[in-house]
N, C-alpha and C positions, 0 to 999 in steps of 0.2 A: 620434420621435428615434431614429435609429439610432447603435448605441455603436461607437465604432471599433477595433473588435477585430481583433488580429495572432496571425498562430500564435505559439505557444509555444518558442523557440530558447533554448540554452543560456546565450548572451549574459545573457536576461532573468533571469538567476538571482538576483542581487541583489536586483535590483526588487521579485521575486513574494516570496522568501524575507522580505523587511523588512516583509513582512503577514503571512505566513506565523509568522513566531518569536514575537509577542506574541502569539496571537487564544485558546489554551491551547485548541482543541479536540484531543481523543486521535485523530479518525480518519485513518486513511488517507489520502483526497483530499484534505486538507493540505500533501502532499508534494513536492517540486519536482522531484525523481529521477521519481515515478508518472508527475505532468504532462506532464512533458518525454518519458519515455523512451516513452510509450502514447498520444503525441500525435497521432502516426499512425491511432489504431487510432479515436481519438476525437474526431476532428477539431476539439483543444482550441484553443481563440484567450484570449485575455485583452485588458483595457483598465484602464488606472488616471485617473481622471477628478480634475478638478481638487476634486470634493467630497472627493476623500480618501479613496476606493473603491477596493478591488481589485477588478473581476469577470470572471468565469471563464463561457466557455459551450464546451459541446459536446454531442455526442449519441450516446447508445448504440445501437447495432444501430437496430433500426424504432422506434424509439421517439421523441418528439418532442422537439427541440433543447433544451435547457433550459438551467442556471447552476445551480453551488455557491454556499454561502450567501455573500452577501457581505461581505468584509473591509475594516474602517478605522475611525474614531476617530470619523467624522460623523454625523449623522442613519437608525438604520434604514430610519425608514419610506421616506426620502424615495432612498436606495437601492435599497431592494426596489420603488419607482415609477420607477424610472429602468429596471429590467428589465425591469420590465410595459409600460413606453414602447417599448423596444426589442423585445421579444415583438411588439406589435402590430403595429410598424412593417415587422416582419418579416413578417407574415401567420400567426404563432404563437400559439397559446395559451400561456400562461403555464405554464411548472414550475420546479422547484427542487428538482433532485437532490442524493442524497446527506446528504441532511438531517437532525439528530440531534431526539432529544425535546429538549433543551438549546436544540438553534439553535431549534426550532418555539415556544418558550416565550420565546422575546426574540420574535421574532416577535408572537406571540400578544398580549404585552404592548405594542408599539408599534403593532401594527393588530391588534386584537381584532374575532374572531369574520369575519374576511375572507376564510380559508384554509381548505382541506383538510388535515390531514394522513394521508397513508398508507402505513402502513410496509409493507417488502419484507422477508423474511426471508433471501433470499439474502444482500444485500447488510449483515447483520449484521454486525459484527466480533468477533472473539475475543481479548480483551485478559486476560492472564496476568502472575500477581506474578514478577516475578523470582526471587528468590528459590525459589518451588516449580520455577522452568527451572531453574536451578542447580546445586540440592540433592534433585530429586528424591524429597522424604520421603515416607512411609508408605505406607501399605498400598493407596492408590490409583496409585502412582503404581510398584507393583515391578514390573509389567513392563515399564517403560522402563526399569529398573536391570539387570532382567534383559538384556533387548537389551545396554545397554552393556557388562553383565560379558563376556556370551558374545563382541561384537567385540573387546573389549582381549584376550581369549585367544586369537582368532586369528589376530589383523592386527598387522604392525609398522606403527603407524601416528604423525605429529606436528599436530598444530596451528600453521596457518600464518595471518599477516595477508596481507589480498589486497593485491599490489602490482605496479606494472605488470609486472615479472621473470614473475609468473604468470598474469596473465590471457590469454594465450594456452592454457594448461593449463587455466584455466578455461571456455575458449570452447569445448576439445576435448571437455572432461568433455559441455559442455552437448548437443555433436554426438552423443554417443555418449546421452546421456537421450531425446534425438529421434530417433536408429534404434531405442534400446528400448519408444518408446510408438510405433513405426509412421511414426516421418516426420515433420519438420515442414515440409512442401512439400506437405500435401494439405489437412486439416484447419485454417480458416480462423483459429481461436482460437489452434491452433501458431503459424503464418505469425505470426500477430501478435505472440508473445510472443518469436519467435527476433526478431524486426524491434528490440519491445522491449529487448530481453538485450543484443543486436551494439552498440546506439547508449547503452546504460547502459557496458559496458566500453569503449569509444571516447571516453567524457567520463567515466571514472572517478574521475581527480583532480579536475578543473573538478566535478563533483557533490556531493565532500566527505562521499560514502559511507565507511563504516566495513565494512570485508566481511573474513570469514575463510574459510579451509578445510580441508581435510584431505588431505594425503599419506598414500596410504596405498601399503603393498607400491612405494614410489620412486613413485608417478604420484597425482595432483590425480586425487580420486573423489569432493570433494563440495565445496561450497562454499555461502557465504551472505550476503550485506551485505542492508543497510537504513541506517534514518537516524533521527534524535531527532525525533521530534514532538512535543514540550510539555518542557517542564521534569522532569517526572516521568514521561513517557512517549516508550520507543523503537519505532520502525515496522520489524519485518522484510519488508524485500520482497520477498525471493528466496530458495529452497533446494532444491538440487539436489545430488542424490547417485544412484546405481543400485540398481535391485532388488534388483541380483545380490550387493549388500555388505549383507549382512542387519548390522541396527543401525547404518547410517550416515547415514540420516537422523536417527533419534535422540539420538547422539553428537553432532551436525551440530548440531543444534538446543542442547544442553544446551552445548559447547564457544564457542560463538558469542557465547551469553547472559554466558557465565563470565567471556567474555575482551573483550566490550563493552559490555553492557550494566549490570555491577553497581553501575551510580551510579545507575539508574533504577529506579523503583519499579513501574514497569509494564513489559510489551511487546505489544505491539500485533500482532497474526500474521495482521491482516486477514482479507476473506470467506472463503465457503465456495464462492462463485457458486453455489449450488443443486445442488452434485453429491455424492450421499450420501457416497461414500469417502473426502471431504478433510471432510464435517462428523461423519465419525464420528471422521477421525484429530486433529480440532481439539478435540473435545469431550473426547477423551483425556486431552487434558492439562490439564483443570480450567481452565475461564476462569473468572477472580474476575469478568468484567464481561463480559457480551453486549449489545454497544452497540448499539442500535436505530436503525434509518437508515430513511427512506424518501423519497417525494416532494410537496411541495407542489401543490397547483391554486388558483384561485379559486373561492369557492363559485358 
């Protein structure tokens, strides 16, 4: 049985979101902004079946096609068989990306002892108390106080909510982050996230992102949205500022948190993708939780 799965369009937002808001997992690929705006990149489809299932498939680089865990109120197992149906029918092996110790452990308990699991460290998440974004205390955390003293001394700068008025100013900013890493016209992971970025500010109100930024010196130098994933947990999914404004990422980061997330107990700052310098600058800031993700097989 093959499942009838459609790309991913903004339209569907509703739909995916009324699986998405009850299921309380903290990760990332939960998101409907990620889904939608990188659906390009991952050639995502979705199907909602009369069992009362949401599932989700696509595929990363060479890797073979799979599905996120699936979402609804009905039978596990008898969903996670309905993939395996669809996998074969396809001429696939089975997988199941993106997958927490949490989902592998409902799993485990409706079909024991039938799966693989194996985690990727890349695809970890770096999930942080609010609280320590906000208030920046002690002794681990004074060279981000540092950074911030030394910008408020230099920069006349405000904190701005992202609204249409400026997402052009933030499109510019983003132009000018991609002449400073070399281009995003060569480098295929660029290409894909400017692709991402343009079609996230083109549906910025239909998405129901939360985004701020920072004026600094009259001109938009950095900016950040994201969106709530759980009850107790916010997703940031973007933050862009220049090299060349030393502390405005970290301003970026800590004004963002201040000014939307202080109802949340958590925030969510997503992977590292496996490139040292974003997991040494993640690790910086103290995750209370490194959420374990990897993929499913059949034994």
């Amino acid at each position: 049985m093959i499942l009838p799965f459609t790309p991913v369009t903004i339209e569907d937002r509703a739909v995916i979101q009324s699986f998405f808001d009850p299921n309380g997992f903290r990760n990332c690929d939960f998101s409907f902004s990620n889904i939608f705006s990188w659906q390009h990149s991952y050639n995502t489809t979705f199907a909602v079946c009369e069992s009362g299932f949401l599932y989700i498939r696509f595929q990363v680089g060479n890797q073979l096609p799979g599905y996120l865990f699936p979402l609804g109120n009905g039978d596990l197992q008898t969903a996670i068989e309905t993939l395996m149906q669809d996998a074969a029918a396809r001429g696939n092996d089975f997988r199941l990306y993106a997958i927490t110790t949490e989902m592998f452990d409902l799993i485990e308990k409706s079909m024991p002892g039938r799966f693989v699991f194996e985690t990727e460290r890349d695809w970890f998440e770096y999930i942080y108390s609010s609280e320590d974004l906000i208030h920046l205390v002690g002794k681990k955390f004074q060279s981000k106080r540092n950074h911030i003293n030394k910008f408020k001394r230099t920069y006349q700068w405000e904190y701005l909510p992202i609204t249409p008025e400026i997402i052009p100013d933030c499109l510019k900013l983003y132009d000018r982050w991609c002449a400073e890493n070399g281009g995003c016209n060569t480098e295929q992971t660029l290409i894909e996230e400017r692709i991402a970025t343009q079609k996230v500010f083109a549906n910025y109100e239909k998405l129901q992102l939360k985004g701020g930024a920072l004026r600094i010196d009259g001109e938009i130098l950095a900016y950040s949205y994201g969106q709530a994933l759980t009850a107790d947990t916010f997703g940031v999914h973007a933050e862009k500022s220049l090299a060349e404004i030393d502390g405005g990422f970290t301003l970026m980061n800590q004004q963002f948190v201040e000014h939307n997330c202080a109802a949340y107990r958590y925030i969510n700052r997503e992977e590292d993708l496996g490139l040292d310098s974003l997991r040494q600058a993640k690790m910086s800031y103290q995750p209370v939780i490194l959420l374990e993700k990897g993929s499913i097989r059949k034994k």
